[in-house]
N, C-alpha and C positions, 0 to 999 in steps of 0.2 A: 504494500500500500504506500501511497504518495504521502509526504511530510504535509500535516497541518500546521496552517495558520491561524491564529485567534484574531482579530478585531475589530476593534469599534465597525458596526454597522453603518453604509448607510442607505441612504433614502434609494438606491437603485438596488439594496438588496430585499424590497421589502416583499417583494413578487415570490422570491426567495425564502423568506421565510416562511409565508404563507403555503407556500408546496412545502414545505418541512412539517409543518403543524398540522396539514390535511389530513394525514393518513392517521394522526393521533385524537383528531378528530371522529373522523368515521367509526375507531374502534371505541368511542365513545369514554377514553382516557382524558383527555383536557378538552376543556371550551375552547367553541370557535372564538375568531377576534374580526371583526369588521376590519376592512384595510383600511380606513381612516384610523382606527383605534392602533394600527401597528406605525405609519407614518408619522401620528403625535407620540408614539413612543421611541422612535426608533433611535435617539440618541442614549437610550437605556440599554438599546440592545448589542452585544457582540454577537460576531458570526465568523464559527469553523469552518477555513478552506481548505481545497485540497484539489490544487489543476484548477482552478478556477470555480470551482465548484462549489457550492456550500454543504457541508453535512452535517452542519450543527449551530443551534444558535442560543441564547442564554440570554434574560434581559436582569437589570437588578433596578429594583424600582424602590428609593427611599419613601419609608413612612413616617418618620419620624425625626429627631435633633441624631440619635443614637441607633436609628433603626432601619435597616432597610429590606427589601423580600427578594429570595431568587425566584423569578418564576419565568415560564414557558422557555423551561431548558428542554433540549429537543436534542439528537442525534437521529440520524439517516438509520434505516433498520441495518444497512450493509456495511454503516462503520459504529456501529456500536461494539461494547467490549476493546478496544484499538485508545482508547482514553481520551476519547473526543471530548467528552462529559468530562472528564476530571478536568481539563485542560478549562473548558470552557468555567467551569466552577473556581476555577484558580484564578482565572482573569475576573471576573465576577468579585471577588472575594476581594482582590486587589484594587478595586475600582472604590468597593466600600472602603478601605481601608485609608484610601486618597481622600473621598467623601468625608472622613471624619465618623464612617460608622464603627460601632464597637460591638452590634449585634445584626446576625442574618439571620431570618427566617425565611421556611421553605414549605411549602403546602404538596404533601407527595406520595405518591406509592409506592417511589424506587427509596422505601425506608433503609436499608441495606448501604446502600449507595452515599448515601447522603452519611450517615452513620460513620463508614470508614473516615467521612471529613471531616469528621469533627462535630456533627449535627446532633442533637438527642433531643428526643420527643418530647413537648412541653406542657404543660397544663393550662386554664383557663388565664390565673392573673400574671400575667408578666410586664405589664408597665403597671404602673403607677396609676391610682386612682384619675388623678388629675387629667395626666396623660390619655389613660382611656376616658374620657368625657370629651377630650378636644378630637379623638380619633375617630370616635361617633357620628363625628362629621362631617368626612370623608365621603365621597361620594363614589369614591374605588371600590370595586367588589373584590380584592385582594385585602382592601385594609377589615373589610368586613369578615372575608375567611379568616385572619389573624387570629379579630376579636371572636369569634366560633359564635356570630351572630345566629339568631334563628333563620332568619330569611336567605342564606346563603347553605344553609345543610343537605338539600337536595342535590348542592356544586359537587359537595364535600363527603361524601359518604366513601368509605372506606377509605378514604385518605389519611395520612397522619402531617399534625401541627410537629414544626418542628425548629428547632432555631440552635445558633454556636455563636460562641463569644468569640470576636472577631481579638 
C-alpha cells in the first residue's frame, strides 16, 4: 500500500468526504450530513491521502474553553487496519492540543479502538454545573450527544460516550 498523508481539509475535498461517509451511512453506523453542513465545517476536518486519493477523514469540532469532540472519523473499508485511523486521531489530537484543549470526546462503537488511545468511557456529569447550562445551548447535535440529552438517544443507541485527557 501507498504512504499516507494526513491534512487539513479543504473545500474541494468535500465531495470527498461525503463518498467516505456514504457507505457508513447506508449500513446505518453514522448520520448522514447535508453538504452544506460539511463545507461550514470543513476547516475542522483533516483528510487521509494516499495517490491522491482520500481514505480517511476525521473532523475535531470544539465544544467548549477545555473541550472538544472527534467525530465523523471515517476510513475507506480497503484501508482500514493499515493505521489510517490512528494516524488521522493523532492529527486530531494534535490540533486540540494547539486549540488549547485539555479534553477529547468521542461518541463511538469502535470502543476498542479508541480505548488503545487513551479514551475510557465516561458517565453522565463531566463538566461542571455551570458549564452544562451554557452547553444546553448549543444548537449542535454532537454537543447534545455529549450531554446524553433525551432527544438525541435514538442517534445514540448502542454507542459509547467516551473522552481522554489530552
Amino acid at each position: 500500500m501507498s504512504a499516507v498523508t494526513v491534512r487539513p481539509a479543504r473545500t474541494s475535498d468535500v465531495r470527498g468526504i461525503l463518498a467516505l461517509l456514504q457507505p457508513w451511512v447506508d449500513r446505518r453506523i453514522l448520520l448522514g450530513k447535508d453538504v452544506v453542513t460539511v463545507y461550514e465545517a470543513v476547516q475542522e476536518f483533516v483528510v487521509a491521502e494516499a495517490d491522491g486519493e482520500l481514505v480517511g477523514c476525521g473532523a475535531l469540532h470544539v465544544m467548549w474553553e477545555d473541550l472538544g469532540e472527534i467525530r465523523t472519523l471515517i476510513v475507506a473499508d480497503a484501508w482500514a487496519h493499515h493505521g489510517v485511523g490512528g494516524a488521522i486521531v493523532d492529527r486530531l489530537q494534535q490540533n486540540g492540543r494547539d486549540l488549547g484543549l485539555t479534553r477529547l470526546f468521542c461518541l463511538t462503537f469502535e470502543v476498542d479502538f479508541f480505548a488503545r488511545r487513551g479514551f475510557a468511557p465516561i458517565g453522565e456529569q463531566v463538566v461542571a454545573p455551570d458549564v452544562y447550562s451554557q452547553l444546553l445551548r448549543s444548537p449542535d447535535e454532537g454537543v447534545a450527544e455529549f450531554l446524553d440529552l433525551a432527544h438525541v438517544k435514538p442517534n445514540t443507541l448502542g454507542n459509547t460516550r467516551m473522552l481522554k485527557e489530552l
